[in-house]
C-alpha positions as CSV (number, residue, x, y, z in Angstrom):
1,X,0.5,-48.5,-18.1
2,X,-1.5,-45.8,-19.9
3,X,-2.7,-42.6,-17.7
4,X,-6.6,-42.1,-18.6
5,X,-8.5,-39.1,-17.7
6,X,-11.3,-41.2,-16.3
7,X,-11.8,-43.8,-13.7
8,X,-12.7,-47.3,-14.6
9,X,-14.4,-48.8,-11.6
10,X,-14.3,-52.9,-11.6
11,X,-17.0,-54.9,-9.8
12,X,-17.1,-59.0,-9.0
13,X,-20.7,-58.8,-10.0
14,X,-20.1,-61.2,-12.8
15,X,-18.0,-63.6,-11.3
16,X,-21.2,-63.5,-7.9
17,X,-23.8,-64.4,-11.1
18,X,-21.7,-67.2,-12.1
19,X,-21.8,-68.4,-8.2
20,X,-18.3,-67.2,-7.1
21,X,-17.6,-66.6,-3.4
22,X,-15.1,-65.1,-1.8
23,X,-12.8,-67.7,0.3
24,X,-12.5,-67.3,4.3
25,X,-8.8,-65.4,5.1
26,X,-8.3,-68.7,7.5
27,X,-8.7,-71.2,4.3
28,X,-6.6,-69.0,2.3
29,X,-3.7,-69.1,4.8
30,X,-4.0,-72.4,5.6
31,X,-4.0,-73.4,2.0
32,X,-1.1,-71.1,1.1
33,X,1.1,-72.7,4.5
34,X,0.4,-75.8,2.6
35,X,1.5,-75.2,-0.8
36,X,4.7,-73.9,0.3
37,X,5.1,-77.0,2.9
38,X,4.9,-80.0,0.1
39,X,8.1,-78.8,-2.3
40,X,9.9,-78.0,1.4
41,X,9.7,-73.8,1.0
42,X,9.1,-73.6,4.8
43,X,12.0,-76.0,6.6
44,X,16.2,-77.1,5.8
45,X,17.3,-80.4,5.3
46,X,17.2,-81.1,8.6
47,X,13.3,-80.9,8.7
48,X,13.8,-77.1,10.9
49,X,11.9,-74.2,10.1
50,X,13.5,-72.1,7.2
51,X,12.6,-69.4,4.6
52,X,13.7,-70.7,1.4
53,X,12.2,-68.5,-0.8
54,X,14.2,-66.6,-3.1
55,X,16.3,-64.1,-1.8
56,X,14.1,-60.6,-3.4
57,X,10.8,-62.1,-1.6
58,X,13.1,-62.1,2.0
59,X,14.5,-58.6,1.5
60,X,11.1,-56.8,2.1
61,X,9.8,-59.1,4.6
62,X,13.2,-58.5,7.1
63,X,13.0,-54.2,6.9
């Protein structure tokens, strides 16, 4: 990290002239539920909901 006496603004103008749009929040989610679904993030052995992500990701979510 280096403390600069100047702001440095960033912009997605670039990435919109190359034809990038933003994704919907919904298709994001949905995606992201996915992803964790196939490798079995989201339920036990016993097909039940669970949170088996590691334990440093459950900390802040349960305060």
């Amino acid at each position: 990290m280096v403390d600069v006496d100047y702001k440095v603004y960033t912009t997605s103008d670039k990435l919109n002239n190359l034809g990038w749009q933003p994704r919907k929040l919904e298709e994001t989610l949905t995606d992201s539920v996915e992803y964790f679904e196939r490798p079995g993030l989201l339920q036990d052995a016993d097909g039940e909901p669970s949170c088996r992500l590691p334990y440093f990701y459950r900390v802040n979510a349960e305060e």
